[in-house]
N, C-alpha and C positions, 0 to 999 in steps of 0.2 A: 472401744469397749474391751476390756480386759480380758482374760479367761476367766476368773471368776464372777466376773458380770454377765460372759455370754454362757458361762455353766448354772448359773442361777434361771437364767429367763428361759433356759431349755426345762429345766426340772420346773419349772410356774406354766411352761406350754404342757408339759405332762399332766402336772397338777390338776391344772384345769381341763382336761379332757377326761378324766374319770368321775364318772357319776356317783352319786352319792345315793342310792337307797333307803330311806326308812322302812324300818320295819321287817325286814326280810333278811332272812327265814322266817323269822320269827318278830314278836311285838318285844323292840327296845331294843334290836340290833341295826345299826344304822350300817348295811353293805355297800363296801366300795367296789364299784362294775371298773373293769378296766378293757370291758369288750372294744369300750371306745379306740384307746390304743392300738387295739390289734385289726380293725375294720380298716382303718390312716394307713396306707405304707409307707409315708414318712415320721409316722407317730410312731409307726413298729420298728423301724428301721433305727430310729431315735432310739427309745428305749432299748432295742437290744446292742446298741454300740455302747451306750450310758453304764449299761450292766456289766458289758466285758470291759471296760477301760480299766478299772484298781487291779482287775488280774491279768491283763494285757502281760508277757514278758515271766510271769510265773510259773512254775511247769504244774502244770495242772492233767491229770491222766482222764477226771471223771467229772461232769456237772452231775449232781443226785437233785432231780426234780423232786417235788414230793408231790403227794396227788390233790389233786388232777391242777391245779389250778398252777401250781409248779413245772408243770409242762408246757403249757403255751412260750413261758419264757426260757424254759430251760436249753430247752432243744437250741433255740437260735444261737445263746449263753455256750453249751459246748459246742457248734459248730466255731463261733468266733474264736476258740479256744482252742482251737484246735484239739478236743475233747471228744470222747465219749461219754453218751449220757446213758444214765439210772435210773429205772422208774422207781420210784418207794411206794407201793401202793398200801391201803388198806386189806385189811385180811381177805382169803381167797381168789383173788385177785391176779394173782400169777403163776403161770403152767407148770415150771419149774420146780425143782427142791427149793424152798425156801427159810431163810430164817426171818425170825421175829423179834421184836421189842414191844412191852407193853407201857403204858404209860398214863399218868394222872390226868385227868379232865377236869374241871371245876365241879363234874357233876359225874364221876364215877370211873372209870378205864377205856382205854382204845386201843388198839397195837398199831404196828407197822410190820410191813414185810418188803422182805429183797431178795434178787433169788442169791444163792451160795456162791453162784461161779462166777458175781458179776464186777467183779474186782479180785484183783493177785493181792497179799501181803504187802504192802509199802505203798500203796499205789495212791496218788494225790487225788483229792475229792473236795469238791465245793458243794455245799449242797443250797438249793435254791427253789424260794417259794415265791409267791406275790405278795404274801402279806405275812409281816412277825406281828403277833399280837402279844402271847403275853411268854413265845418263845420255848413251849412246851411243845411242839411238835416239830422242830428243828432242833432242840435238844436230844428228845427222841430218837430223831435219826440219825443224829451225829454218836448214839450210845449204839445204832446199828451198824453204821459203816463203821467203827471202832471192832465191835463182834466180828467181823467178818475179817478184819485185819485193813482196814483200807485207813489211812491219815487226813484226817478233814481239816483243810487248808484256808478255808472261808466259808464264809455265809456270805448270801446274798440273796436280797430283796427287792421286789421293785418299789414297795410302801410298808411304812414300820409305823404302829399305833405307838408314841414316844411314851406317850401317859402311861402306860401300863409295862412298860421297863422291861419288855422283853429279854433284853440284852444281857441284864442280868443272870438267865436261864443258860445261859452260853459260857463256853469255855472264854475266860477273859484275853486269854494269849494267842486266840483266832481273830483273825483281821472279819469283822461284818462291817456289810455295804448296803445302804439302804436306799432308793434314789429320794424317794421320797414321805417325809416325816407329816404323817394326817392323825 
């Protein structure tokens, strides 16, 4: 079995351990659970080697989770990285001086926040969620860690909604990494 054969049937063993939701939050959102993943400690242990391997070798200073659900994988993502990681929370959310970016929603505004001191000038930043959808809140915080002076080196995802062209939301000359396309 090739590399690209035994890199396919790990991301179809991923695939298939994430639940699918109808309904939730709300009526007509179909939520992908990926608690399955993180319960496995070889499903966790998979996924978070799968995430670090494109930036394996790249000098990388910072993973920026974004919340919450950004954090599960993020933490592992900057340990493999030999990284430090970012929390991006939502508004008051953090002790510190903080700055902010606000941002479009399909149905009105959101912000984001990072505290001030949590990157130097230059300093290399991937940021990383579970899910791109339609790439409006990792735009966002890529217009954050920009503010504060920091250089965003990548994106990365564990699942990317393809239909809905996230991607496009993104600077085109940043490498994103998605493991999985639902």
């Amino acid at each position: 079995m090739g590399k690209s054969s035994t890199d396919k049937s790990l991301r179809e063993l991923l695939h298939n351990n994430i639940r699918s939701i109808p309904d939730f939050p709300k009526p007509g959102i179909l939520f992908k659970d990926i608690t399955p993943l993180l319960k496995d400690k070889y499903l966790l242990e998979l996924t978070s080697r799968l995430l670090a391997e494109p930036f394996k070798g790249k000098h990388v200073d910072y993973v920026a989770g974004l919340e919450s659900r950004g954090f599960l994988f993020g933490t592992n993502l900057a340990q493999d990285l030999n990284a430090g990681f970012i929390p991006i929370r939502k508004p008051n959310r953090l002790p510190a001086k903080t700055e902010f970016v606000n941002y479009e929603l399909e149905y009105g505004t959101d912000s984001l926040e990072v505290h001030v001191d949590s990157i130097k000038s230059g300093d290399n930043v991937i940021i990383h969620d579970d899910l791109m959808a339609t790439g409006g809140t990792a735009a966002a915080a890529a217009k954050l860690i920009q503010k504060i002076g920091g250089n965003v080196v990548g994106y990365s995802f564990v699942m990317e909604i393809e239909k809905l062209e996230g991607r496009r939301s993104l600077n085109q000359q940043t490498p994103c990494h998605s493991l999985l396309f639902v």
